[in-house]
N, C-alpha and C positions, 0 to 999 in steps of 0.2 A: 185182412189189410194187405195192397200191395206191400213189398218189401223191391227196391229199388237197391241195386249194387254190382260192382263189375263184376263181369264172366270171370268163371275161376274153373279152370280143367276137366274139375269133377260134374259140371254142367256139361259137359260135352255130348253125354249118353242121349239127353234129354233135347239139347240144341240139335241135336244133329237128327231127332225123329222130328222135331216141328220142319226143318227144314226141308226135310224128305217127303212129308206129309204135303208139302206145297208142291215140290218138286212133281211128284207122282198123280195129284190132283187139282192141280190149280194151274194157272198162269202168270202168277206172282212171281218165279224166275223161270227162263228158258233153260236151265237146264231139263235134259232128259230124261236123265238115269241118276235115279235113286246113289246118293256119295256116300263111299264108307267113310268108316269111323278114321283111317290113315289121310284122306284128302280133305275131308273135315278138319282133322288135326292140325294141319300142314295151314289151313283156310284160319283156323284159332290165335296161329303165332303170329299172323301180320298186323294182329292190334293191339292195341297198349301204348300209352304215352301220348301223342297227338289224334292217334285216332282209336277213340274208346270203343268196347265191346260190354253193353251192358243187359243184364238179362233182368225180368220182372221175376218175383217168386211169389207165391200166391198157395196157399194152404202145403206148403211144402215143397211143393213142385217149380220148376221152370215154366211159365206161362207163357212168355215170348221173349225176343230175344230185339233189341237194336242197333245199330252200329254207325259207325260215321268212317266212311273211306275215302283214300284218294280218288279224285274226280275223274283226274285225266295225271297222268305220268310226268309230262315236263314241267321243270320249275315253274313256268309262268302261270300255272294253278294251283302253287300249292297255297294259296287261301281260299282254296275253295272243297267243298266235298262232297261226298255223297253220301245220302241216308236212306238205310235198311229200315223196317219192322218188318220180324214176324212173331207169329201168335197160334199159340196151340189152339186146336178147332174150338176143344172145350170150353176155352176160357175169351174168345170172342163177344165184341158183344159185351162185356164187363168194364170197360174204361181203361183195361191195361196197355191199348195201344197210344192213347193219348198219354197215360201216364210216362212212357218211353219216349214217346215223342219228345213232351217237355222238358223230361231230362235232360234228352241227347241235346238238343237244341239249346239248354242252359251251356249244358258243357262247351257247344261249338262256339257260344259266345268267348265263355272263359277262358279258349284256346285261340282266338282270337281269326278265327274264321270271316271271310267277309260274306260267303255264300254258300247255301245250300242247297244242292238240285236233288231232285228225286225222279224216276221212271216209274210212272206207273203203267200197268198193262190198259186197252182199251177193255172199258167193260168192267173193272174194279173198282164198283160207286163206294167200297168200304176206303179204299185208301185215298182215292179221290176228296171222300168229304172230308178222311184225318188230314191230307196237307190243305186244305182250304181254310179250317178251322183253326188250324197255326196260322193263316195268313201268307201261306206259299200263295204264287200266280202261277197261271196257266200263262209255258210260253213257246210252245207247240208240239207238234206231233210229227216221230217218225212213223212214214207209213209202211203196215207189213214186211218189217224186219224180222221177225221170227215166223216160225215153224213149228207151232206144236200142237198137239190133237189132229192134225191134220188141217188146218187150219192157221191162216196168217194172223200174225198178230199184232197191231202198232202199239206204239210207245208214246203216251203223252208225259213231256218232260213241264215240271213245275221247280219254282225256283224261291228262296228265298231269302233277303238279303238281313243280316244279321247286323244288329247293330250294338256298335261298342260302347256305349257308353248309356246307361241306366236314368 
């Protein structure tokens, strides 16, 4: 059974190989190079309080990890955010990235967020159909803003607006 609950330190060993595993294979982030354990660290302490960091556990282990962050830096966003998942290779494919989504998305309600954006990369029908199924819209695309594999990459931004009241 998942096990749903906030990142706590000692997850870090674990968060910081799924993220690397994307880093180094995938297009899910534009980073290039593989983060140590010290900028990871550093990347751990900007959440907590308004913007949660919470990780799935699954027969023991960290299975993925989601987050809710600042959108954009000036005050006239801060009800807005942006939402992470990721997900060790293993454990794909099992329900635990919907199960994060749900959460995170209860919580931004409870924090009282008005909206939620996400990037996806072009070409990521996995996270594509997880914001469609929460009911994000598609509300366009940067084109070939990244660089990686050799290769440009656009960004289709999806959005979703949260509502406060049940």
């Amino acid at each position: 059974m998942i096990k749903l609950r906030e990142a706590e330190l000692e997850d870090l060993p674990e968060m910081l190989d799924i993220y690397n595993e994307s880093v180094l294979n995938s297009t899910a982030t534009f980073d290039l190079k593989a983060q140590t354990m010290e900028e990871r660290a550093a990347w751990f302490h900007k959440y907590g309080g308004r913007y949660p960091l919470i990780v799935a556990e699954l027969q023991g282990k960290v299975a993925g990890y989601s987050c809710l962050s600042p959108f954009r830096a000036k005050p006239a966003y801060n009800d807005s955010a942006e939402l992470s998942v990721y997900l060790a290779p293993a454990f794909r494919g099992q329900g635990i990235g919907s199960a994060l989504t749900e959460e995170i998305l209860k919580r931004s309600r409870e924090l009282g967020f008005h909206t939620v954006i996400s990037g996806v990369v072009g070409g990521n029908e996995a996270s594509r159909k997880l914001h469609e199924k929460f009911g994000f819209s598609y509300i366009g695309c940067f084109k070939e803003v990244g660089l990686k594999f050799g290769e440009w990459q656009d960004v289709h931004f999806y959005q979703l607006f949260i509502p406060q009241s049940i």
